[in-house]
C-alpha positions as CSV (number, residue, x, y, z in Angstrom):
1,X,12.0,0.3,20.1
2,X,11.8,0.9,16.5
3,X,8.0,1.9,16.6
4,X,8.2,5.1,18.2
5,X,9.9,5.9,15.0
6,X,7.9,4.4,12.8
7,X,5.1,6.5,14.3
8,X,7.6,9.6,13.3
9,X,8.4,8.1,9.8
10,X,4.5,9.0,8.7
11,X,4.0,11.9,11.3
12,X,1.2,10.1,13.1
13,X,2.5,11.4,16.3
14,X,1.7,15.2,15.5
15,X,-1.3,13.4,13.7
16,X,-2.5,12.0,16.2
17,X,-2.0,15.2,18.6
18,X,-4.2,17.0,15.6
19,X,-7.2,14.2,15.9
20,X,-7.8,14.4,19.6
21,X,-10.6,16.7,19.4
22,X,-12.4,14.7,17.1
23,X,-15.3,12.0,18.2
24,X,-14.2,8.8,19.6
25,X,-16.7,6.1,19.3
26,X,-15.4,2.3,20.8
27,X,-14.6,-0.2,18.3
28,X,-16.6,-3.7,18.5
29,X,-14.8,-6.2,21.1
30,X,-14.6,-9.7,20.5
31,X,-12.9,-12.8,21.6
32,X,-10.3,-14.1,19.3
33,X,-7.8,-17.8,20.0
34,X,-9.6,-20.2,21.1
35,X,-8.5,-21.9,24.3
36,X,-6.4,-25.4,25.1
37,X,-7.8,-27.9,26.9
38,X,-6.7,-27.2,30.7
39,X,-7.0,-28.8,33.4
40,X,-8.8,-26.2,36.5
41,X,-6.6,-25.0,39.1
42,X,-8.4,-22.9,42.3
43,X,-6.8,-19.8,43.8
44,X,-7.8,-17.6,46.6
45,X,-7.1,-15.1,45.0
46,X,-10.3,-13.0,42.8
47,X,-7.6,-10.9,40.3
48,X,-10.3,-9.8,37.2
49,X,-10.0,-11.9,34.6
50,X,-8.6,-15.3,35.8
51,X,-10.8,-18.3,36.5
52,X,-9.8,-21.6,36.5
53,X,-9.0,-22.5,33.1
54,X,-8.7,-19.5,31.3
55,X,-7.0,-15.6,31.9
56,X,-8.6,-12.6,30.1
57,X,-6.3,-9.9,28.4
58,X,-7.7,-6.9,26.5
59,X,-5.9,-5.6,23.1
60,X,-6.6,-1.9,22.1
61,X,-5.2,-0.9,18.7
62,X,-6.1,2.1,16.1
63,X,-8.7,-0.4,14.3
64,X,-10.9,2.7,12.7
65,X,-9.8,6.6,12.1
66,X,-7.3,8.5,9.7
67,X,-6.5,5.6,6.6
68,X,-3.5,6.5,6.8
69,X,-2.5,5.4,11.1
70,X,-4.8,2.7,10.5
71,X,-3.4,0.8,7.8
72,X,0.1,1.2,9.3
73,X,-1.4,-1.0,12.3
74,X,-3.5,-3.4,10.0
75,X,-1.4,-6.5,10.8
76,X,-0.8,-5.5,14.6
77,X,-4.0,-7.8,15.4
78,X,-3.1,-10.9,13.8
79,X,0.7,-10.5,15.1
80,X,-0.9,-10.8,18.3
81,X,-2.9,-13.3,17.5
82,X,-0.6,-15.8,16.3
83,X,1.6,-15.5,19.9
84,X,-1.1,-15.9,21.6
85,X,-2.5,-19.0,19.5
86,X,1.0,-20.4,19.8
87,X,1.1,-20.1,24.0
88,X,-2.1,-21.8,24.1
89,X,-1.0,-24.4,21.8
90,X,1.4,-24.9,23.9
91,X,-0.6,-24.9,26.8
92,X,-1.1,-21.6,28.3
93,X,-0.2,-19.5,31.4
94,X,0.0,-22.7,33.5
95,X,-2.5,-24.3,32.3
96,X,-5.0,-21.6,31.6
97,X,-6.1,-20.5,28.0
98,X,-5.5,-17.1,27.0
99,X,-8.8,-15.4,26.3
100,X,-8.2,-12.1,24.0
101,X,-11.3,-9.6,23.5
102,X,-10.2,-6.1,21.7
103,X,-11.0,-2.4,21.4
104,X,-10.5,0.6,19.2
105,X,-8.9,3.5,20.1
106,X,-10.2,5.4,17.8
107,X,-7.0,7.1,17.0
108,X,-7.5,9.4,19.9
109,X,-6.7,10.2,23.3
110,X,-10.7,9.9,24.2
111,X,-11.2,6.9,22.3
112,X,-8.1,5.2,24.1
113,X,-9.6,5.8,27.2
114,X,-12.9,4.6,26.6
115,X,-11.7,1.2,25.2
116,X,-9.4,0.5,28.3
117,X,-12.4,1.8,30.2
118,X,-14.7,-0.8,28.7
119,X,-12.4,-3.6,28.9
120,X,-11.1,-3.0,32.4
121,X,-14.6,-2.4,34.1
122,X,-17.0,-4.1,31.6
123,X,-14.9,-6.9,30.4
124,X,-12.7,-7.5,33.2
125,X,-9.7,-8.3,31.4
126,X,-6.4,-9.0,33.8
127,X,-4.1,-6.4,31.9
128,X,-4.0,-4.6,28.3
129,X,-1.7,-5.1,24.9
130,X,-1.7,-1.4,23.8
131,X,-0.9,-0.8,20.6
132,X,-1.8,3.0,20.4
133,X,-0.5,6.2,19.7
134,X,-2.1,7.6,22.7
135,X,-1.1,6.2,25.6
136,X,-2.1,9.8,27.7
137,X,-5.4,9.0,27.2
138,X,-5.9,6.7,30.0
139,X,-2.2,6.2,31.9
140,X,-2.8,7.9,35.1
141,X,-6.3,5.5,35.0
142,X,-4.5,2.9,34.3
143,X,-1.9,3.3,36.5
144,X,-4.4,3.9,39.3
145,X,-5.7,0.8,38.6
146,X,-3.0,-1.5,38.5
147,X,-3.4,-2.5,35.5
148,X,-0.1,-4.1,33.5
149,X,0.5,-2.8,30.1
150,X,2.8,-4.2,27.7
151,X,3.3,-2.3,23.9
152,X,5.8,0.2,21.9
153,X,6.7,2.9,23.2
154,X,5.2,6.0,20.5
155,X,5.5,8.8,23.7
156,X,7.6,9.6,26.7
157,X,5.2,9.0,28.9
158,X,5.7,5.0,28.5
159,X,8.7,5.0,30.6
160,X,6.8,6.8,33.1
161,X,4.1,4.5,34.7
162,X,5.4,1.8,36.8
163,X,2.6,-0.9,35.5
164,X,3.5,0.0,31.6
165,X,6.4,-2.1,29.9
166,X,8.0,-0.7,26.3
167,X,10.9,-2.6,25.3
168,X,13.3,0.4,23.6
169,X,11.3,3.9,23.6
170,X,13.7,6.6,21.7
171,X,11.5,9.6,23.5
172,X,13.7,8.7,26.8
173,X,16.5,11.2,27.1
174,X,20.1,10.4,27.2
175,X,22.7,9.9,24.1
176,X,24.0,6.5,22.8
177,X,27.0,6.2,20.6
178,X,25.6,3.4,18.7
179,X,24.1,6.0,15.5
180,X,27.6,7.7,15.4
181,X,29.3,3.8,15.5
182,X,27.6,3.0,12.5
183,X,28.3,6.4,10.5
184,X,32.1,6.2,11.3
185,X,32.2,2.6,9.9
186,X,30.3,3.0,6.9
187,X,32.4,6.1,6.0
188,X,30.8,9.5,7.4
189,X,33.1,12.1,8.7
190,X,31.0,15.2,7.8
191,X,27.1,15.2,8.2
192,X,24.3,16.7,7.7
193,X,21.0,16.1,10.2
194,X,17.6,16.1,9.1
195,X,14.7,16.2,11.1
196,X,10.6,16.1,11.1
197,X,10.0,19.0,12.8
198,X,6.1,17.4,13.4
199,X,7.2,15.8,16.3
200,X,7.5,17.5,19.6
201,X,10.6,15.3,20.4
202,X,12.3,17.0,17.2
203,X,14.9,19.2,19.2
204,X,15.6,16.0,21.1
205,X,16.0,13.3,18.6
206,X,18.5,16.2,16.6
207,X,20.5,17.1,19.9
208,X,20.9,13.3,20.3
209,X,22.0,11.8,16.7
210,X,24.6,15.1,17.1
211,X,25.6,14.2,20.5
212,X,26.4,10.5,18.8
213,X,27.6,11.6,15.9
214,X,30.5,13.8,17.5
215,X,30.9,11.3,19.9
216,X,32.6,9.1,17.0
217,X,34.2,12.0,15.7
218,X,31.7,12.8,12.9
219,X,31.4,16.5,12.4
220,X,27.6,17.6,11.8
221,X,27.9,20.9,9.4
222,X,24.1,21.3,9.3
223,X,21.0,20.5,11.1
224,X,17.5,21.2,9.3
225,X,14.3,20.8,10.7
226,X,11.8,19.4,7.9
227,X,7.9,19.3,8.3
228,X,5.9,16.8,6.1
229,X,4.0,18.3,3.1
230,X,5.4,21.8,3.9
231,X,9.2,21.7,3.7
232,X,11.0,21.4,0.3
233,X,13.4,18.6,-0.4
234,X,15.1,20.0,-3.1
235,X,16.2,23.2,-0.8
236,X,17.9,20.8,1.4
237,X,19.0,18.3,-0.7
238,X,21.0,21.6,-2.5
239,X,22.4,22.7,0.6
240,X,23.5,19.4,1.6
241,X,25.0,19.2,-1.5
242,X,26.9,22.6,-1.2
243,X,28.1,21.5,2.2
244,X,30.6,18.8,1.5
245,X,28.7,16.5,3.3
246,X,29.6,12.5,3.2
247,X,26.9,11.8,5.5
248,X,23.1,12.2,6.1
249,X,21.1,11.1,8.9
250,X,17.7,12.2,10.3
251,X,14.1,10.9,11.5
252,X,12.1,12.0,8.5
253,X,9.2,10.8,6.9
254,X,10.4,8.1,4.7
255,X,9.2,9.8,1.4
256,X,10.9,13.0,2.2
257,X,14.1,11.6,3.3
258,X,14.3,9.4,0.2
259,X,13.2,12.5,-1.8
260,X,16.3,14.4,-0.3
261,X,18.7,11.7,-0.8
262,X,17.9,10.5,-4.2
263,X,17.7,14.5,-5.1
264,X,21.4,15.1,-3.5
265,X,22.7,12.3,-5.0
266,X,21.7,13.7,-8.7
267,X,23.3,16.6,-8.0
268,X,26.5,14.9,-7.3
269,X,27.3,15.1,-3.5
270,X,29.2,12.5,-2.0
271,X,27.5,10.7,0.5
272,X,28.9,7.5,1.9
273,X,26.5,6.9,3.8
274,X,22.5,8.0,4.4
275,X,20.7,6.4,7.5
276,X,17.0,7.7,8.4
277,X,15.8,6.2,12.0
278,X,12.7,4.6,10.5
279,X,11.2,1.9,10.3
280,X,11.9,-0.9,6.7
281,X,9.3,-3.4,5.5
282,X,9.1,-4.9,1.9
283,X,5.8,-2.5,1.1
284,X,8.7,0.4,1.6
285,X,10.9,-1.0,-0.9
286,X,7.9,-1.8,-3.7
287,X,7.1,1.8,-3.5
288,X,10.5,3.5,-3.7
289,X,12.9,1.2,-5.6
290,X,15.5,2.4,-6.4
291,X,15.6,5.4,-5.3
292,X,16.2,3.9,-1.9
293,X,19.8,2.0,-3.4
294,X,22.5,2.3,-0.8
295,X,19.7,3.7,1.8
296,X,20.4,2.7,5.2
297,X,17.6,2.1,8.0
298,X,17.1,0.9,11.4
299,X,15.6,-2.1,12.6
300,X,15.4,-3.2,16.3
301,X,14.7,-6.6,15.4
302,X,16.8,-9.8,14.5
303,X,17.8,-10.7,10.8
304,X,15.6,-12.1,8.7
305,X,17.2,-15.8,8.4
306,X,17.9,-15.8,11.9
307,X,16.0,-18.7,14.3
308,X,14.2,-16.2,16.2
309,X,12.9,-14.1,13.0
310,X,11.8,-17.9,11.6
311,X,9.9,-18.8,14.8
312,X,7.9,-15.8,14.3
313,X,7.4,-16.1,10.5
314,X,6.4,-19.8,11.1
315,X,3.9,-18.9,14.2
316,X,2.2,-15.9,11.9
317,X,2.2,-18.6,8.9
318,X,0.4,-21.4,11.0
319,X,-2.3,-19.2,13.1
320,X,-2.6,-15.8,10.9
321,X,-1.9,-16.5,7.2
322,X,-3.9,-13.8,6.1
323,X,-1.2,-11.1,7.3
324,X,0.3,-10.0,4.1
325,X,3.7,-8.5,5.3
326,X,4.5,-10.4,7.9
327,X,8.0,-8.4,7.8
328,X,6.2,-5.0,9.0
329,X,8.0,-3.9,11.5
330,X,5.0,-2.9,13.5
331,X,3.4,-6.4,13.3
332,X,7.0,-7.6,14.6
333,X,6.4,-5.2,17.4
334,X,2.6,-6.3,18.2
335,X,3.9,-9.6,18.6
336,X,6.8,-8.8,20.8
337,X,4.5,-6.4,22.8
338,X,2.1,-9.4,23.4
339,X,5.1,-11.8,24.3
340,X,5.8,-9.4,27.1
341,X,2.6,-9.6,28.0
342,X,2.7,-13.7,27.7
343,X,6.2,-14.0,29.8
344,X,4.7,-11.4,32.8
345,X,2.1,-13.6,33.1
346,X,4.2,-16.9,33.6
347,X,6.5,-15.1,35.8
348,X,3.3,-14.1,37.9
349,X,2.7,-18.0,39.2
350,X,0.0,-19.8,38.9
351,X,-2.5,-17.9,40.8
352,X,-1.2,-14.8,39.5
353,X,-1.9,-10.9,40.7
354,X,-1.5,-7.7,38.9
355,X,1.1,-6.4,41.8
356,X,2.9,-9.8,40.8
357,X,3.0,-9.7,37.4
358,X,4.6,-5.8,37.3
359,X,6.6,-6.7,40.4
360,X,8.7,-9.5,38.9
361,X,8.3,-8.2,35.1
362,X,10.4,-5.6,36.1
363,X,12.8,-7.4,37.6
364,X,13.5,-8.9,34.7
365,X,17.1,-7.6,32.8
366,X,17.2,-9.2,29.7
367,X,13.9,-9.4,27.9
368,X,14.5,-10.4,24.1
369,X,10.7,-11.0,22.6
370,X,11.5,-14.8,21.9
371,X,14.6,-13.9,20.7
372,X,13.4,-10.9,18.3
373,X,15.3,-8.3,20.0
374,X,18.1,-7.7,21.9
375,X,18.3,-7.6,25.6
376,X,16.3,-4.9,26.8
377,X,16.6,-4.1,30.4
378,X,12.9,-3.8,31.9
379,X,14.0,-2.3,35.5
380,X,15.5,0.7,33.8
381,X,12.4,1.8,31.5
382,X,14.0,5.3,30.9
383,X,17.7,4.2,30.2
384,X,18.5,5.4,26.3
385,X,18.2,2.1,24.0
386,X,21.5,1.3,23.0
387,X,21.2,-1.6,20.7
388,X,20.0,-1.7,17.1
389,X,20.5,-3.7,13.7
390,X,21.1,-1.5,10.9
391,X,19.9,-2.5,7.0
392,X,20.8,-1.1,3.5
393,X,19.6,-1.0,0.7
394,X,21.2,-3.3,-2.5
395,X,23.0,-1.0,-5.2
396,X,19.4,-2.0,-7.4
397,X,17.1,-0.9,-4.6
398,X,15.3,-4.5,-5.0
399,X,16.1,-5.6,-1.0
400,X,17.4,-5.5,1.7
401,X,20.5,-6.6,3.7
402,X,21.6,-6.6,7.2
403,X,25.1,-4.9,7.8
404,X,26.9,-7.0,10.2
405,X,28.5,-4.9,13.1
406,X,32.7,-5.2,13.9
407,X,33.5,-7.6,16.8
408,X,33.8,-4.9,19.3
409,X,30.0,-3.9,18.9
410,X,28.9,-7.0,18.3
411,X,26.2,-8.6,21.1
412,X,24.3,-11.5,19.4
413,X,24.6,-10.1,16.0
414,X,23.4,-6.5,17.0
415,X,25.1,-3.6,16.7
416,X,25.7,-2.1,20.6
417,X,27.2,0.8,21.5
418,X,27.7,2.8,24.8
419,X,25.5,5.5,26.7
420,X,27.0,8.3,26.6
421,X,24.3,10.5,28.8
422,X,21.6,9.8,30.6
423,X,19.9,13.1,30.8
């Protein structure tokens, strides 16, 4: 989904490759959502955390490390929270309470490792939320284990591990049309690609917006890599100016791609339409203004007024008021992660197993997150994601508005292309 570019839209990924050496020490665990009244149910089976009236799940997340990863994820906790408050309000996993404890990741690959660790062997939770940008740190473990994971997808290796569910993950290789779709209807026929060249899935993400792109006829005159703190906007925003360009596109560091785009446009090139693959939230807009007027963006979610989006504002209102931007996209995401983790569970039964729960989770074809995404198929975890809502930017740069897609791309108000490759 839309995380994995978030996590490119600050350059945690290449961050977080940077901090692995550094110490790791395990967050403090808790319990968090108090449980329903139940009523005790008896099973043969022993699966770790599941007794009869309640069923243990662990939540890692980036709670301490770099200021900067960390306060991207600082409402990924209570977005969890509040779906898992609301399941138990509304009685459970048949019948049992939802008991939540937590760890912290750290940031790092070692400190992943050590908080599944704890909360697998010490805890003995039944299976993980992972909110983390280091998933490596404990997969093969995990995997070992049989342990089901639900989260974003911020690597490749998410759609690699049987017992790990993502719900979109943009590192999978293959081409969709969808990107080149929206360029051809918003007016791009020539366009210029930038990228953040932080990422080791740069050359990827480039050959696959150009592989969309032409597939729409849209011409690509120029692709730029573009690394954070390093690379100069104004150079490219002068070339993309002297190239005719109408369109440009990339996965950049929202500063630097609104630094590029605001600088082309006061030099006068044309552009009909500019569309960076990262994530939008209300925080975005108070910091860039107008220089993000007529800025396009990706969002995998629902719209804002839709019924879906106003379940999960009302759940966050009732059981986590003190998330301030409850339209972060990656509190959306926590929230969806941990309703994938909620509707495995019910599919397991009522004496469920770990083999059970990843055995008919993946069976399942048309996972939606309550309603806050569009159908993702879970038994193809490496198939391209194909379905996205696209937002711009008003002419003031004070909000934000969903373009709506033509009929023929339209699947329940999402925009839905074709795959065009799956390698």
């Amino acid at each position: 989904m839309i995380l994995t570019r978030l996590c490119e839209r600050t350059g945690t990924a290449a961050l977080a490759t940077l901090l692995v050496g550094l110490p790791a020490v395990l967050g403090g665990c808790g319990t968090s959502s108090p449980a329903p009244s139940v009523t005790a149910i008896s099973c043969e089976t022993q699966e770790p955390g599941v007794t009869a009236t309640s069923i243990k799940i662990g939540l890692v997340l980036p709670d301490t490390g770099p200021p900067g990863i960390v306060d991207m994820f600082k409402g990924a906790r209570s977005a969890v929270d509040a779906r898992v408050h609301l399941q138990n309000a509304d009685g459970g996993i048949h019948g049992r309470g939802i008991d939540l404890v937590w760890g912290d990741d750290q940031t790092t690959a070692s400190g992943f490792s050590r908080a599944t660790r704890d909360l697998v062997n010490n805890q003995r939770v039944f299976g993980l939320v992972a909110l983390t940008l280091n998933l490596s740190g404990a997969a093969e473990w995990l995997q070992s284990k049989n342990v089901p994971v639900t989260g974003f997808a911020s690597s490749a290796d998410w759609s690699d591990h049987p017992n790990v569910f993502h719900f979109g993950n943009l590192f999978n290789k293959g081409t969709v049309s969808t990107f080149g779709d929206y360029l051809k209807a918003q007016g791009g026929t020539k366009a210029v690609i930038v990228v953040d060249s932080s990422t080791a899935a740069a050359p990827d993400l480039s050959a696959a917006l150009a592989s969309s792109l032409r597939s729409r006829g849209v011409e690509v005159v120029r692709e730029f890599e573009f690394t954070h703190g390093i690379s100069s906007a104004a150079n490219i925003a002068d070339q993309l100016n002297r190239s005719g360009a109408d369109a440009l596109v990339g996965t950049a560091h929202v500063a630097d791609f609104v630094d590029i785009y605001s600088r082309a446009k006061g030099l006068g090139a044309p552009i009909n339409v500019a569309l960076n693959t990262a994530g939008v939230s209300a925080s975005v807009l108070a910091t860039f203004g107008s220089g993000m007027a007529g800025l396009s963006t990706i969002s995998g979610f629902a719209p804002p007024d839709s019924p879906a989006m106003a379940a999960y504002s009302n759940a966050v209102s009732v059981y986590s008021p003190e998330l301030a931007d409850a339209s972060d996209e990656i509190a959306i995401s926590s929230y969806v992660a941990a309703d994938q983790m909620i509707q495995g569970l019910l599919l397991a039964g009522s004496c469920p197993t770990r083999a059970m729960f990843i055995d008919k989770l993946r069976q399942v074809t048309d996972f939606t997150g309550s309603g806050l995404i569009p159908p993702v198929d879970l038994s193809k975890p490496k198939e391209p994601q194909v379905c996205e809502t696209f937002t711009k930017v008003d002419p003031t740069g004070s909000s934000f508005a969903m373009v709506p897609p033509p009929a023929a791309l339209d699947h329940a108000g999402f925009w839905c292309g074709e795959v065009l490759s799956n390698q």
